[in-house]
C-alpha positions in Angstrom: 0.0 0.0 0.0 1.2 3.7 -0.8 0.0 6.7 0.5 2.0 9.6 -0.8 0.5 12.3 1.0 2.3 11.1 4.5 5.7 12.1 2.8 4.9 15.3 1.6 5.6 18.0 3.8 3.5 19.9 6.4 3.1 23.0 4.3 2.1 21.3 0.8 -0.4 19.6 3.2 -2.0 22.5 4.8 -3.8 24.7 2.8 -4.6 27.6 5.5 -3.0 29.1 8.0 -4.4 28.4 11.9 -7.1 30.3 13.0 -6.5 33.9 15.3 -8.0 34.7 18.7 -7.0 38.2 20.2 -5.4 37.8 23.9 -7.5 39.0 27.1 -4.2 40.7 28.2 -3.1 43.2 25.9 -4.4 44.2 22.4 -2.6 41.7 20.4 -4.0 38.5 18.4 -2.2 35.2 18.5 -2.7 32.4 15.9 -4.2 29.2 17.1 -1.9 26.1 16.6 -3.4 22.9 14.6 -4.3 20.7 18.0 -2.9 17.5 15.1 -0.4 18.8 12.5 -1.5 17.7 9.1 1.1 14.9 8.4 0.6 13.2 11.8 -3.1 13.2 10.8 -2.2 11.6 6.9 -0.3 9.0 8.8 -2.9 8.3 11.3 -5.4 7.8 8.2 -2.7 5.5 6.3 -2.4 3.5 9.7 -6.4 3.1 9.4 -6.3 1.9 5.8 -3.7 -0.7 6.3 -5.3 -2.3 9.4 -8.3 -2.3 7.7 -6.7 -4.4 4.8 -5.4 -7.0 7.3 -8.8 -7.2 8.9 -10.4 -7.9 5.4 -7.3 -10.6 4.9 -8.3 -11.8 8.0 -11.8 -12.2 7.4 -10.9 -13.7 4.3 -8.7 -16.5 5.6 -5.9 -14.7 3.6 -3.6 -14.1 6.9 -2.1 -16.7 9.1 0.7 -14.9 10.3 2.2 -11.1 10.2 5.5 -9.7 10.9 4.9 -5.8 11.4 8.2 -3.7 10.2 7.5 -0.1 10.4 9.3 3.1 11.9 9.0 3.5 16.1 5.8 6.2 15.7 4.3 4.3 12.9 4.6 1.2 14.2 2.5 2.6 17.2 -0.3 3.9 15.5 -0.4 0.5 13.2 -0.7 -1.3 16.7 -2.8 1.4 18.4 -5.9 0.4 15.2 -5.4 -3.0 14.9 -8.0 -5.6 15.4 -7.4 -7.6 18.4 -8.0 -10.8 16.0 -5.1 -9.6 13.8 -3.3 -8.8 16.7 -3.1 -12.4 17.9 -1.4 -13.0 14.2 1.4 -11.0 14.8 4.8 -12.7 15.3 7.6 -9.9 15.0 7.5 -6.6 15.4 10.7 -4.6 14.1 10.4 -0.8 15.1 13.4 0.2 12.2 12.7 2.5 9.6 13.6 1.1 6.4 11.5 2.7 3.7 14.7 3.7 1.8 15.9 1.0 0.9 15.6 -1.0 -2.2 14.4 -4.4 -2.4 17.9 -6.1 -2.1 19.1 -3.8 0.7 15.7 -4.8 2.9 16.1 -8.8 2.0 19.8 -8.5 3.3 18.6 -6.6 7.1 16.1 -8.6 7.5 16.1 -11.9 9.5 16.6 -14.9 6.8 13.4 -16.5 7.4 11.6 -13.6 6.3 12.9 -14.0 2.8 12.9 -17.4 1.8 10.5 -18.0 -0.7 
């Protein structure tokens, strides 16, 4: 699954600036800050979407097992929407961020039994 609007950054993301509330010292106005900045959000929705797709393998009989490889934060919010049921299929973790690597640099860091086949 891609979602390319998680790697595009905050400002192509956002397409208005925060909102403004004057102070009740002073005469000034401050701008409100984004209580979720845009690309935690995108991520957050790309976390959805993927567990989603393992829940419908799931239901599907299409997922035995799962090894979840993601960065630290990402890996969090995958584990944070999973299905309990899909969950319970999980074997390894790994918390590394490898999504620059091509395909023969990821085969060679990652354990042996994950690429046979």
């Amino acid at each position: 699954m891609v979602h390319p609007e998680a790697r595009q950054p905050e400002r192509d993301l956002v397409t208005d600036l925060g909102g403004r509330s004057f102070s009740r010292v002073g005469n000034f106005r401050a701008t409100m800050g984004r209580e979720v900045e845009a690309k935690e959000h995108e991520n957050e929705v790309f976390a959805r979407q993927i567990c989603h797709r393992l829940d419908e393998a799931r239901t599907h009989g299409e997922l035995e097992s799962l090894v979840l490889l993601a960065p630290p934060a990402f890996l969090g919010l995958i584990r944070k929407n999973l299905d309990q049921q899909v969950l319970a299929r999980v074997g390894l973790s790994i918390d590394k961020d490898l999504t620059q690597l091509r395909a023969d640099e990821l085969r060679q860091r990652l354990p042996r039994r994950l690429c046979a086949g």
